[in-house]
C-alpha positions as CSV (number, residue, x, y, z in Angstrom):
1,X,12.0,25.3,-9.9
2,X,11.8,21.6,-8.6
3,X,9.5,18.9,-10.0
4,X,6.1,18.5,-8.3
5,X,6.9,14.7,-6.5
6,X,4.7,11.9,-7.7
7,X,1.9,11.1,-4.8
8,X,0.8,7.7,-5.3
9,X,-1.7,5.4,-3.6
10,X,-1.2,2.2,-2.3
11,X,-3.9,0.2,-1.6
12,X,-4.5,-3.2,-0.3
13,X,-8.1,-3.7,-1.7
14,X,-10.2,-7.4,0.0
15,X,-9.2,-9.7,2.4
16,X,-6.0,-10.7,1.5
17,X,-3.8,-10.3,4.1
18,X,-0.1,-10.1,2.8
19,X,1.6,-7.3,2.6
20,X,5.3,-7.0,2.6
21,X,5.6,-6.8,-0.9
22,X,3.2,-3.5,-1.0
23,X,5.4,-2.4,1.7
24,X,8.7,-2.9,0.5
25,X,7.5,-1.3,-3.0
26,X,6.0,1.7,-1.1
27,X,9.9,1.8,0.2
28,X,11.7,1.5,-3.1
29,X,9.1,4.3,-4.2
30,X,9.7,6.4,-1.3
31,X,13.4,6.6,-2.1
32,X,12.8,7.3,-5.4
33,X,11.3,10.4,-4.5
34,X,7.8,9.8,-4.9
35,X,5.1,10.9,-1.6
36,X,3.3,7.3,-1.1
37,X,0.4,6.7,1.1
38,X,-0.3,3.0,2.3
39,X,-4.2,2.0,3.1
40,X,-3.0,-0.7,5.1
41,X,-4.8,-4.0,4.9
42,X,-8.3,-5.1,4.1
43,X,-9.4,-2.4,2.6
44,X,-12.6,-2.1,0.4
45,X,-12.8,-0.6,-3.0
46,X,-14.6,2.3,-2.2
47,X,-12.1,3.2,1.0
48,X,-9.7,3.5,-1.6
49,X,-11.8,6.0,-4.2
50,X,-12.3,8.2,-1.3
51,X,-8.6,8.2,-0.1
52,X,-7.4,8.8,-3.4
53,X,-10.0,11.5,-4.1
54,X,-9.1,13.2,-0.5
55,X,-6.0,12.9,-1.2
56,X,-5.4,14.1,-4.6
57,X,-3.3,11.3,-5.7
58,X,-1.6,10.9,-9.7
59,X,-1.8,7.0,-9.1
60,X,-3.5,4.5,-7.3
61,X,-1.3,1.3,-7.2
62,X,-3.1,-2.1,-6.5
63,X,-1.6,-5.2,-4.7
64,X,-2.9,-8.0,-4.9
65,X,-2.0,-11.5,-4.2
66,X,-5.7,-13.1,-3.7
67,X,-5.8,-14.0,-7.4
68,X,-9.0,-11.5,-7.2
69,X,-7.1,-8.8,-9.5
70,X,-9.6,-8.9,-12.5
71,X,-13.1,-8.3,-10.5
72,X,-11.4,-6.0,-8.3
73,X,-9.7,-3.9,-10.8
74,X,-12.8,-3.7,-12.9
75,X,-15.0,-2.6,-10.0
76,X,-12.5,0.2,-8.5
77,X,-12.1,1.4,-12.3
78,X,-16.0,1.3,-12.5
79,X,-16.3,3.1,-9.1
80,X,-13.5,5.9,-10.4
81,X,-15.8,6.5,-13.5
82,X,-18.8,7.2,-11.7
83,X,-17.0,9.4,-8.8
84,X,-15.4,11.3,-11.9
85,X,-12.0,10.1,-11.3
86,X,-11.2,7.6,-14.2
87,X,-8.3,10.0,-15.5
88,X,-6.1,8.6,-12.4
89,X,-4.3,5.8,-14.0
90,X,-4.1,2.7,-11.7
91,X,-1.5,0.0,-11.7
92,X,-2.1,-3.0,-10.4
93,X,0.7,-5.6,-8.7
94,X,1.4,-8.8,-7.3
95,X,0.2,-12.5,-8.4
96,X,-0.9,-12.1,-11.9
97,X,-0.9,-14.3,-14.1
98,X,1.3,-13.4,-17.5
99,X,-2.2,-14.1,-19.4
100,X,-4.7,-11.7,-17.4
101,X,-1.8,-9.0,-18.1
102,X,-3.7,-8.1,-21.7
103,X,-7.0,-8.5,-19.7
104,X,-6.0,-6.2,-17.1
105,X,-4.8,-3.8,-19.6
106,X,-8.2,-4.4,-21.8
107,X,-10.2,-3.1,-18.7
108,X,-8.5,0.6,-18.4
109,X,-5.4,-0.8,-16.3
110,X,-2.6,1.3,-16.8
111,X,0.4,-0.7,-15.8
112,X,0.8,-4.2,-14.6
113,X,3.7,-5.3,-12.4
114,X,3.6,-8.9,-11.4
115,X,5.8,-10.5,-8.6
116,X,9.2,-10.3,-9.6
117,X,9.1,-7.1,-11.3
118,X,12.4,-4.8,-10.9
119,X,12.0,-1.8,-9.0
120,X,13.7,0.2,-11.2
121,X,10.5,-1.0,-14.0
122,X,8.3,-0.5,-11.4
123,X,9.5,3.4,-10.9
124,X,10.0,4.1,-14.4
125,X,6.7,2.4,-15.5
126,X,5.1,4.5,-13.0
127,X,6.7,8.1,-13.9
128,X,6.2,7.8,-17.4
129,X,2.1,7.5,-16.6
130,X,2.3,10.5,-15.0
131,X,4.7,11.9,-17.1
């Protein structure tokens, strides 16, 4: 019997406009052998609920380089309660700061990968949420 593959969202929540770490991420996840959907840029909060509730994802991964990582990942997670979703964990990436990791984690996120952050960490941290 093979192992139901890991279908993760990526999502590119506000206006920031950078994305070829989200993309090259979504790659290295990819070839791991998770099924990864990209929302593509400037995309609001509640695009990414929906996708993720169409789309019956196990993650939803954040990127975010805006230095917007704390409002926005308290708002989605907000959002995901009231839509009934909160048991999706949600990781969030990119520019953060190594003292709004505790805060992030505080909120509900599940794993925090900051620039920088092996793929290999990335992938593991990711499977062992999903388990």
């Amino acid at each position: 019997m093979t192992a139901k593959k890991i279908k993760i969202l990526i999502g590119k929540p506000g206006l920031d406009g950078h994305d070829r770490g989200a993309k090259v991420t979504a790659l290295a996840l990819r070839d791991a052998g998770m099924e990864v959907l990209y929302t593509g840029l400037h995309q609001t909060i509640e695009e990414i609920v929906r996708m993720a509730v169409q789309e019956a994802v196990d993650v939803i991964g954040l990127s975010i380089m805006s230095g917007a990582h704390l409002p926005i990942s308290k708002n989605l997670l907000e959002l995901m309660k009231a839509q009934g979703i909160e048991d999706i964990p949600v990781t969030v990436g990119g520019v953060i700061p190594k003292q709004d990791i505790a805060k992030l984690k505080e909120i509900g996120i599940k794993g925090v990968f900051p620039g920088g952050t092996k793929f290999d960490d990335i992938i593991a941290g990711i499977q062992k949420l999903v388990g």
